[in-house]
KEKE-3310 file (N, C-alpha, C; in steps of 0.2 Angstrom, whole numbers, plus 5000, padded with zeros to 4 digits):
npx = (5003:5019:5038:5042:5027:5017:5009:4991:4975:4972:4981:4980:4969:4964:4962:4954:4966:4971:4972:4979:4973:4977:4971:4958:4948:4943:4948:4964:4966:4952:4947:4958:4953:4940:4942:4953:4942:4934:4941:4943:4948:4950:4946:4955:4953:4957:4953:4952:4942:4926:4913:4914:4921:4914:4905:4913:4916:4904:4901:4911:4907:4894:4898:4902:4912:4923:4926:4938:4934:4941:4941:4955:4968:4981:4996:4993:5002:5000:4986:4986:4994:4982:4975:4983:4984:4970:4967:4976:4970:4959:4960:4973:4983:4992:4992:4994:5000:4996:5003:4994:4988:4991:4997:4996:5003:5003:5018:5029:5048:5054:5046:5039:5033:5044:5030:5021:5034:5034:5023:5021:5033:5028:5015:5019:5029:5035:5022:5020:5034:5031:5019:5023:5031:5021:5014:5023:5026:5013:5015:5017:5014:5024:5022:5016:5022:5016:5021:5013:5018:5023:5025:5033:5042:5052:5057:5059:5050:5043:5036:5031:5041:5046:5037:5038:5051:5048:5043:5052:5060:5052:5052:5066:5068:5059:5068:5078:5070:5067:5076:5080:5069:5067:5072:5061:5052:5043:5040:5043:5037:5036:5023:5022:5013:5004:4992:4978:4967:4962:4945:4955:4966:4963:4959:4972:4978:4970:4972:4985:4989:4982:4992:5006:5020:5036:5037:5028:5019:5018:5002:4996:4997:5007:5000:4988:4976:4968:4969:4959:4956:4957:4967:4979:4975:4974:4988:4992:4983:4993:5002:5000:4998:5002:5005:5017:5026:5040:5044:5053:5058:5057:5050:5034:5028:5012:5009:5006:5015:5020:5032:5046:5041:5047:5042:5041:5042:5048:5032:5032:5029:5028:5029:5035:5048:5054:5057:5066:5075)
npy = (5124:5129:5124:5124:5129:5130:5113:5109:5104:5104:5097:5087:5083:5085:5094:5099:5096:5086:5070:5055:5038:5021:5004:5005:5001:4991:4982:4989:5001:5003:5008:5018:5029:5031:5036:5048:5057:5059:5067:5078:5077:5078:5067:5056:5040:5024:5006:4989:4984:4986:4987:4987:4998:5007:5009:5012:5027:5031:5032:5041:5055:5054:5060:5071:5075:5078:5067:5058:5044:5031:5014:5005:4994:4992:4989:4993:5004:5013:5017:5019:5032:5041:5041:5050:5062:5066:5067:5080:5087:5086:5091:5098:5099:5090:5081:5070:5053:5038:5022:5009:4997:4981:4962:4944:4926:4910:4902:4889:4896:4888:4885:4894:4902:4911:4919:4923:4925:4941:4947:4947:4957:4968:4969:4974:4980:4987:4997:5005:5013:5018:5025:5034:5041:5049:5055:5064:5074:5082:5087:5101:5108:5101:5086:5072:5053:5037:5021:5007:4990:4978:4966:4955:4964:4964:4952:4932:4925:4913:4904:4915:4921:4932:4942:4945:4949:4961:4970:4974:4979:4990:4996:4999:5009:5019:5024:5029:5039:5048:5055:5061:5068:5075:5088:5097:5094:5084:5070:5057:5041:5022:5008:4994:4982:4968:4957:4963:4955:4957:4953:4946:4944:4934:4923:4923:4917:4908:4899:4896:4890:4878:4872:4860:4866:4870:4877:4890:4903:4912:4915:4924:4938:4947:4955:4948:4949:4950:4964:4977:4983:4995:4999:5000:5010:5021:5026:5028:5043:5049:5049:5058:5069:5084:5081:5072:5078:5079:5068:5055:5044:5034:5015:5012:5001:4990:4978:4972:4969:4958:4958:4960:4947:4939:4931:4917:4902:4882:4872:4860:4845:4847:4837:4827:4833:4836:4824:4818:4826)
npz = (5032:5037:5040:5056:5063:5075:5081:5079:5080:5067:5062:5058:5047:5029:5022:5005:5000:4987:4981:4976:4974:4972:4968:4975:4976:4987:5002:5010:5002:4999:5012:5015:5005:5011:5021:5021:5012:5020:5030:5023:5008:4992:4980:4968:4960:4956:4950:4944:4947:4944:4949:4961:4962:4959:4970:4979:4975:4977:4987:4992:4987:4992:5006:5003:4995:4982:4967:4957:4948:4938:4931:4927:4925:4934:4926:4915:4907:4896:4901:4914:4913:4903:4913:4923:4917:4915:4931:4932:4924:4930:4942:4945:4950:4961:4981:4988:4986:4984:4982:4982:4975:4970:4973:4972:4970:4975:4976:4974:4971:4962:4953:4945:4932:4919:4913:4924:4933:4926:4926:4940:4941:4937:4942:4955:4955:4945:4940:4952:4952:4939:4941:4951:4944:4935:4943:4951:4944:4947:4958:4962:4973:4986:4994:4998:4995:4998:4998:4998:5006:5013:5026:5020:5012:5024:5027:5024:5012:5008:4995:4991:4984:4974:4975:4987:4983:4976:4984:4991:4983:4981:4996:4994:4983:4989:5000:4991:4983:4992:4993:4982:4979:4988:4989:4982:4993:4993:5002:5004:5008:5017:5022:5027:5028:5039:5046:5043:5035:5020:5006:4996:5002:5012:5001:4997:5009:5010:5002:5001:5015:5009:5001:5002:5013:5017:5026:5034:5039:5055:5058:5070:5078:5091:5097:5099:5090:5074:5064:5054:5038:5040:5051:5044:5035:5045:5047:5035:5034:5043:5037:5027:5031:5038:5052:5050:5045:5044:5042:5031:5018:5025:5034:5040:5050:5051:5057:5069:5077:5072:5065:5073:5081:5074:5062:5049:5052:5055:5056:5071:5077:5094:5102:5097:5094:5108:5111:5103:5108)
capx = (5008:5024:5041:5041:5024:5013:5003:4984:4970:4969:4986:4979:4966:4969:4957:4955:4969:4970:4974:4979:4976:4977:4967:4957:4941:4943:4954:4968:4964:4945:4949:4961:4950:4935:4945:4955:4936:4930:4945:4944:4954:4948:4951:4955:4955:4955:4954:4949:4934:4921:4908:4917:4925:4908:4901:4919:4917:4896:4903:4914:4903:4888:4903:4903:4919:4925:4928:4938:4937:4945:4943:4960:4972:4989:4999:4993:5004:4994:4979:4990:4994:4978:4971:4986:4981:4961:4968:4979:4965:4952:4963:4979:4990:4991:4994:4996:4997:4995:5003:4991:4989:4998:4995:5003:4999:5004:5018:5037:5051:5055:5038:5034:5036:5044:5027:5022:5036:5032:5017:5021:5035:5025:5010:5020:5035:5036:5017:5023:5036:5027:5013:5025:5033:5017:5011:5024:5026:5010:5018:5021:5013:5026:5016:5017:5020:5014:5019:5010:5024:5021:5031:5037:5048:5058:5057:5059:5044:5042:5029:5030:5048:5046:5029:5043:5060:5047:5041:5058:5063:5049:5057:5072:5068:5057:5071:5082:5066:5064:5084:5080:5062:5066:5072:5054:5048:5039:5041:5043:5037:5030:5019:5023:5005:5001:4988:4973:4965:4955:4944:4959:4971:4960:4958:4978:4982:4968:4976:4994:4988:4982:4999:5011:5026:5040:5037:5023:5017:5017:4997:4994:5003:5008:4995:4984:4973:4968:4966:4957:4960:4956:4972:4985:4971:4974:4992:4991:4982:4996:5009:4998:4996:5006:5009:5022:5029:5049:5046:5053:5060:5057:5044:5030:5026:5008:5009:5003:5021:5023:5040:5046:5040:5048:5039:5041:5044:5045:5028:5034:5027:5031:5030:5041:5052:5057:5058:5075:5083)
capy = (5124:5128:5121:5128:5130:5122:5108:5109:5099:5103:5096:5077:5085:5085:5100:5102:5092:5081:5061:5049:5029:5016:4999:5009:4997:4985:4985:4997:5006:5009:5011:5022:5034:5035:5041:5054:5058:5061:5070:5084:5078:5077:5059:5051:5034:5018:4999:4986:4981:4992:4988:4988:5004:5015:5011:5015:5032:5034:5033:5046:5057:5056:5063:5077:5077:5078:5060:5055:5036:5028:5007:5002:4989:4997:4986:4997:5010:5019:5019:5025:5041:5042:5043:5055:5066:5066:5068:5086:5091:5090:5095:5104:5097:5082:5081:5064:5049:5032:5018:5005:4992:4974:4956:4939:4919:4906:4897:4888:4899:4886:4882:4899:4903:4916:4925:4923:4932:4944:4947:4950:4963:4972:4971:4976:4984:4992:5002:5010:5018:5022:5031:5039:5046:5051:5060:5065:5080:5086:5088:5106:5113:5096:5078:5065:5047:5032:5017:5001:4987:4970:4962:4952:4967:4965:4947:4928:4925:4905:4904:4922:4925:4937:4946:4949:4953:4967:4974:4977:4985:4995:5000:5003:5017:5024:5028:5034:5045:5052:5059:5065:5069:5079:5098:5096:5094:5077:5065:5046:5032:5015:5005:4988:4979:4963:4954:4965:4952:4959:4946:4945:4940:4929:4918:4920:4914:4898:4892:4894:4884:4870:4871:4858:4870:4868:4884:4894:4909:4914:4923:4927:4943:4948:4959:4943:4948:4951:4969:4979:4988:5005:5002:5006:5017:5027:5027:5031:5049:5053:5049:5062:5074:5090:5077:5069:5084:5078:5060:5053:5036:5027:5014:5010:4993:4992:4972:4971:4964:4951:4959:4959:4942:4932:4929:4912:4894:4877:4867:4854:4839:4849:4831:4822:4838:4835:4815:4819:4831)
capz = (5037:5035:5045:5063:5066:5081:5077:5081:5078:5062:5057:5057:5041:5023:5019:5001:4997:4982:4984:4972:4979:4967:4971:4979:4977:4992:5007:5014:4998:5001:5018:5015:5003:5014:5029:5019:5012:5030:5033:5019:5004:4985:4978:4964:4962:4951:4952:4939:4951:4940:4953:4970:4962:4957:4977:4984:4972:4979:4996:4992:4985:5001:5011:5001:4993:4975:4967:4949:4947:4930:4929:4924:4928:4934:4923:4907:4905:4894:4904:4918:4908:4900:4923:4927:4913:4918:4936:4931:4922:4934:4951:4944:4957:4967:4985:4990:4979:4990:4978:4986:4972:4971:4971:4972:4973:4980:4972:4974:4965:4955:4948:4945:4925:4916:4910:4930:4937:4924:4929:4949:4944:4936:4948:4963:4957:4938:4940:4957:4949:4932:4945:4954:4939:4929:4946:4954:4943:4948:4965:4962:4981:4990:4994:5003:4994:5002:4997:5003:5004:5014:5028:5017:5012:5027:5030:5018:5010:5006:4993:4989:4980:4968:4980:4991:4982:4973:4989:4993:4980:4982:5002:4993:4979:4993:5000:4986:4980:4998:4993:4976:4979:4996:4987:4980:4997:4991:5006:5002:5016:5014:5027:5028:5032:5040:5047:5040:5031:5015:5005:4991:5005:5014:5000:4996:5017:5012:4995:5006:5019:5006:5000:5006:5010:5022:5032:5035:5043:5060:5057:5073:5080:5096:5100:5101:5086:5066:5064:5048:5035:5043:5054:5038:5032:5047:5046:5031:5033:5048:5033:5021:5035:5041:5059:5049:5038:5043:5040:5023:5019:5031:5033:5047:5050:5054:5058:5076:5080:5068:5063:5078:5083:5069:5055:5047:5059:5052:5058:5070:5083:5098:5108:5095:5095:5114:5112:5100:5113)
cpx = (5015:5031:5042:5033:5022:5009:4997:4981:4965:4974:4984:4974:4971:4965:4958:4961:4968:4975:4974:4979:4973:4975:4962:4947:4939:4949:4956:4966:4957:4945:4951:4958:4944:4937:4949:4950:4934:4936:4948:4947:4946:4949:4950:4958:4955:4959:4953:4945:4930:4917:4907:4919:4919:4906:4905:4919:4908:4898:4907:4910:4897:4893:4902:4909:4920:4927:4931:4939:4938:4945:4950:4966:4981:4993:5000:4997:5001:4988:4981:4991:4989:4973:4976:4985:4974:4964:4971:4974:4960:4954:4967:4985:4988:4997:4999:4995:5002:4996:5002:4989:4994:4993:5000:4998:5004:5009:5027:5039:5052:5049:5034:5037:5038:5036:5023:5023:5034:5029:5017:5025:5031:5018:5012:5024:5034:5029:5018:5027:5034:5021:5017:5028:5030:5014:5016:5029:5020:5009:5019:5019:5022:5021:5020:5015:5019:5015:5019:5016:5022:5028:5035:5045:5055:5058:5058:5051:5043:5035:5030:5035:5049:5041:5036:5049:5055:5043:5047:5062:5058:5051:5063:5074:5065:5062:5073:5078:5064:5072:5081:5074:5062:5067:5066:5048:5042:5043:5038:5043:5032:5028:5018:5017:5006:4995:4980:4969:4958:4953:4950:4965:4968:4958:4966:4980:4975:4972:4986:4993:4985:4987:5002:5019:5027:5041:5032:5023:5016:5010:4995:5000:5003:5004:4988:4976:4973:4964:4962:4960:4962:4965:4978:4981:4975:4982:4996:4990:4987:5001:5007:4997:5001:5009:5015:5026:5037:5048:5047:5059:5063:5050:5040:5028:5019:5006:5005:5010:5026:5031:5044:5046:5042:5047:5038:5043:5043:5037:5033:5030:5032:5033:5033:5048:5058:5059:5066:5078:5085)
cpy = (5124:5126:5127:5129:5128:5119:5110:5104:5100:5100:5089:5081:5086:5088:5102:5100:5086:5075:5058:5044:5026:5008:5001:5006:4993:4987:4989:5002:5010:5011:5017:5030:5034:5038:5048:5058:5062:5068:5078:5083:5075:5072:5060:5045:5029:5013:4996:4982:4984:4992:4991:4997:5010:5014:5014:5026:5036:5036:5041:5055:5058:5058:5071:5080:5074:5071:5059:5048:5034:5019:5007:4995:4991:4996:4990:5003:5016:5020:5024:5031:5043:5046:5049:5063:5069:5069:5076:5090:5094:5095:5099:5103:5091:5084:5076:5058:5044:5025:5010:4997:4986:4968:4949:4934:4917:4901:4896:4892:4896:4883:4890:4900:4909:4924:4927:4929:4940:4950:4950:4958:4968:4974:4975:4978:4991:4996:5006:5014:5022:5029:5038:5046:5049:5057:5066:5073:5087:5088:5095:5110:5108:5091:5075:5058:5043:5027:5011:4994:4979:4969:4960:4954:4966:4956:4940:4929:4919:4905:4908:4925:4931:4942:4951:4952:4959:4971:4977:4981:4989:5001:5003:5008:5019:5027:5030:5040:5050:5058:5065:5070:5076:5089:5101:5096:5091:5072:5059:5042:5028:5014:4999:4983:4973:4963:4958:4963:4956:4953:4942:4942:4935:4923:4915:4915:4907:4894:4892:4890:4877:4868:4865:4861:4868:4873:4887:4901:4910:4920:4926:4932:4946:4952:4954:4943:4952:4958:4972:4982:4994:5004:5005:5013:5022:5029:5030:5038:5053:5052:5056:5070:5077:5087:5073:5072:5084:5072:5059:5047:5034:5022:5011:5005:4992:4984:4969:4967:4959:4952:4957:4950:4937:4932:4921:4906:4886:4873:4860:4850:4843:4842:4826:4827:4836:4827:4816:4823:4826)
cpz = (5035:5041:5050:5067:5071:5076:5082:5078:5071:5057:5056:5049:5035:5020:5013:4997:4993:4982:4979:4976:4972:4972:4976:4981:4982:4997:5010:5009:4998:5007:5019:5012:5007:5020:5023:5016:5019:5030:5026:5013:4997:4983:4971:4965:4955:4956:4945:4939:4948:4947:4961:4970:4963:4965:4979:4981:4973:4985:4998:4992:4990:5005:5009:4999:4985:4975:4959:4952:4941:4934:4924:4927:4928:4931:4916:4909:4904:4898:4910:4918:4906:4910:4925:4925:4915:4926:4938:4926:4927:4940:4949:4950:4960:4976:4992:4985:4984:4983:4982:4981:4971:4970:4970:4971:4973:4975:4974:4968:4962:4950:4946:4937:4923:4917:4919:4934:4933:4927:4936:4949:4942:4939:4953:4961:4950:4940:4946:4955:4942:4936:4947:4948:4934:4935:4950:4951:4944:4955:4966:4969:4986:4990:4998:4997:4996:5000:5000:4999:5008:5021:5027:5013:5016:5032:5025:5018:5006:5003:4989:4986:4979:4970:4983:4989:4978:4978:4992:4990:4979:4988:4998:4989:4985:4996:4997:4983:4985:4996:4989:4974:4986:4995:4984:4987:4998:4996:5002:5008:5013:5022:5025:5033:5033:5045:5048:5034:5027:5013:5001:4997:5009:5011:4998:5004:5014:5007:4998:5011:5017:5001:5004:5004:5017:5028:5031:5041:5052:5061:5065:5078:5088:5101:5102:5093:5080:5069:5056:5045:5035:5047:5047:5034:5039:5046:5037:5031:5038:5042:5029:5025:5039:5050:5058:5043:5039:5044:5030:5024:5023:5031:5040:5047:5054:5055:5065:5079:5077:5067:5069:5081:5080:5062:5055:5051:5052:5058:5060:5076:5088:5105:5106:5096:5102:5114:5109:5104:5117)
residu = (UNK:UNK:UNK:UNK:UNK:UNK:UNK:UNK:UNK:UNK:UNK:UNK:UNK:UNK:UNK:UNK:UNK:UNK:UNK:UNK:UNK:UNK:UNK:UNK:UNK:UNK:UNK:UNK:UNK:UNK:UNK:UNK:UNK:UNK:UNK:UNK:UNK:UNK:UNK:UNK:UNK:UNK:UNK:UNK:UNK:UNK:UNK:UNK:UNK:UNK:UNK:UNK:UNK:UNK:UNK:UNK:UNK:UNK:UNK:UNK:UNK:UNK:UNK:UNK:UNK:UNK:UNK:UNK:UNK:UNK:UNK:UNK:UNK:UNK:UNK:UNK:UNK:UNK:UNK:UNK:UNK:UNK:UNK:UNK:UNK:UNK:UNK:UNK:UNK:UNK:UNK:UNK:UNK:UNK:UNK:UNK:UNK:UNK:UNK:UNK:UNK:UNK:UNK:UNK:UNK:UNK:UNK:UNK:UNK:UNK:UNK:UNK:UNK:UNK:UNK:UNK:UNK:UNK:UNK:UNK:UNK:UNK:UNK:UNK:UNK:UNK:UNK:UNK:UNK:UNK:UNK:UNK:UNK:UNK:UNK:UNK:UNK:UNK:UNK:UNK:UNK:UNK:UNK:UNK:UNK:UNK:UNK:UNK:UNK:UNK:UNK:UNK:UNK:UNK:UNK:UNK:UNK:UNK:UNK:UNK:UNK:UNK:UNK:UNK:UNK:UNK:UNK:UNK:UNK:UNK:UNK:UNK:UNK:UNK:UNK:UNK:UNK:UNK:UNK:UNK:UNK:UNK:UNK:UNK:UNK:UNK:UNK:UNK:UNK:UNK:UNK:UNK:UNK:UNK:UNK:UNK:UNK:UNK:UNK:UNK:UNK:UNK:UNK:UNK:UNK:UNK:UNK:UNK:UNK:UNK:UNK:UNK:UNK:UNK:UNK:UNK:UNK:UNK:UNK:UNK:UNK:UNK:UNK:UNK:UNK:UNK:UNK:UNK:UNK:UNK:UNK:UNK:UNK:UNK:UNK:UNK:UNK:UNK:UNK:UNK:UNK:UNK:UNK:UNK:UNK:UNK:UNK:UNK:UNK:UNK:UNK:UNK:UNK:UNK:UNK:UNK:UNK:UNK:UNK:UNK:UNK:UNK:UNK:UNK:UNK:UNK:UNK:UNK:UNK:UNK:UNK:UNK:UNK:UNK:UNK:UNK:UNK)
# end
């Protein structure tokens, strides 16, 4: 499709287009590759779940669509290079590349150590751009980046420091690559997920709640309930899909409101609370 046409009921498809998603074994990430599957696209994927990975990569494959999946941990450079390499050999191009991978725990900023924060930037900040810049030369038809970001990008994050100031500076190349990336016709958007609890975040929300911290979360979001992974999945395939071919840095907040409605509160006695007014 090129700009001006009408859109049709084929603009939501991703016929024959090739997908990079990274985490792609659990979660928004499996989520996100069985629907772009169903919906015509080519995957390649990696995790450094081997087992979660091969079903997520069987699944793919009973759909009837092409599958590369590589076990590695995003943090390896080398491996990285060694998957974008395998991924231009086998496709010859990329059409979408979903930097879906991340990871945190549960800890005050001053208790967190050195090798730690390390640890977080490079889970959530330095491998997103190392992806982007190992794929985003095999961008040559245009693309769609996607990077998956967090509430916490646009909100504090008590607990979650260093989770959060690299979510953030995730939203803030995206924009600057949606500039620089745009006379290339490579769209840059994030999606800022909450309350689609996977099991890796349902055990980070129990070990935060047997924390004693001085704020906590507001988890339930104004829509009244916990959605799945599928909702950022689908928001996902409208980012990778000719329905949002003039969208670029910007990001979509697939919260159910949370944003919106606050975020963070101290826990207080709402019946000692009124006794001091």
């Amino acid at each position: 499709m090129t700009t001006g046409d009408l859109f049709d009921e084929r603009s939501i498809l991703l016929t024959d287009r090739v997908a990079v998603i990274t985490g792609a074994a659990q979660g928004i990430g499996r989520a996100t590759a069985l629907l772009f599957a169903r919906c015509g696209a080519s995957l390649a994927i990696c995790d450094r779940e081997a087992d979660l990975l091969a079903g997520v990569a069987a699944e793919i494959e009973a759909l009837g669509r092409p599958v590369l999946s590589a076990v590695l941990d995003v943090r390896d450079a080398d491996a990285v290079d060694a998957f974008a390499e395998s991924v231009g050999e086998r496709f010859g191009v990329v059409d979408v590349l979903v930097n879906n991978a991340g990871g945190t725990f549960v800890a005050p900023f001053l208790d967190i150590k050195p090798k730690g924060e390390a640890s977080l930037i490079a889970e959530n900040f330095t491998q997103v751009s190392h992806f982007i810049r190992r794929v985003a030369p095999l961008m040559t038809n245009g693309g769609s980046i996607i990077n998956l970001t967090s509430i916490e990008a646009h909100q504090a994050g008590p607990g979650f420091s260093i989770y959060a100031a690299m979510k953030t500076a995730v939203m803030s190349l995206s924009q600057t690559l949606a500039l620089e990336l745009g006379g290339r016709r490579i769209r840059v958007n994030c999606i800022a997920s909450d309350c689609q609890p996977s099991d890796g975040e349902k055990e980070t929300r129990a070990e935060m709640l047997e924390t004693e911290m001085e704020f906590v979360p507001a988890f339930l979001p104004p829509l009244g309930y916990f959605a799945t992974p599928e909702e950022s999945a689908g928001t996902a395939l409208f980012l990778a899909s000719d329905l949002s071919r003039y969208i670029t840095g910007t990001t979509i907040h697939v919260d159910g409101g949370n944003k919106a409605g606050g975020g963070w509160h101290r826990p207080v006695d709402s019946a000692a609370m009124h006794e001091d007014l």
